[in-house]
Phi, psi and omega in degrees: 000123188260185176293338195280308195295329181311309206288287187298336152325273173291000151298333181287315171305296168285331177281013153290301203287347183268344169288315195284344196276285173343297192286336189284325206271353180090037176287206204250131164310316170335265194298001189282302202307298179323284200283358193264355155257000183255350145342263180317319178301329196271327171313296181315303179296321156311310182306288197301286163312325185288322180288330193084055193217006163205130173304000000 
């Protein structure tokens, strides 16, 4: 496990706690969507280098 999977892992956690933040305050749906996917793409991608199934 290198520093890049690290990153996206925890880049991923925080824009999950800023969707979940985001969503208590009444935020724009647009943006709860923006970050609830850039969430997931940063989770993936991590996930996906740690298994060794994406350079």
């Amino acid at each position: 496990m290198n520093g890049l999977n690290t990153v996206l892992i925890v880049l991923g956690l925080f824009l999950a706690g800023g969707v979940y933040s985001f969503q208590k305050q009444k935020m724009p749906k647009s943006v709860i969507v923006l970050l609830a996917l850039g969430s997931a793409m940063c989770l993936a991608a991590g996930i996906l280098r740690i298994q060794g199934l994406w350079a």
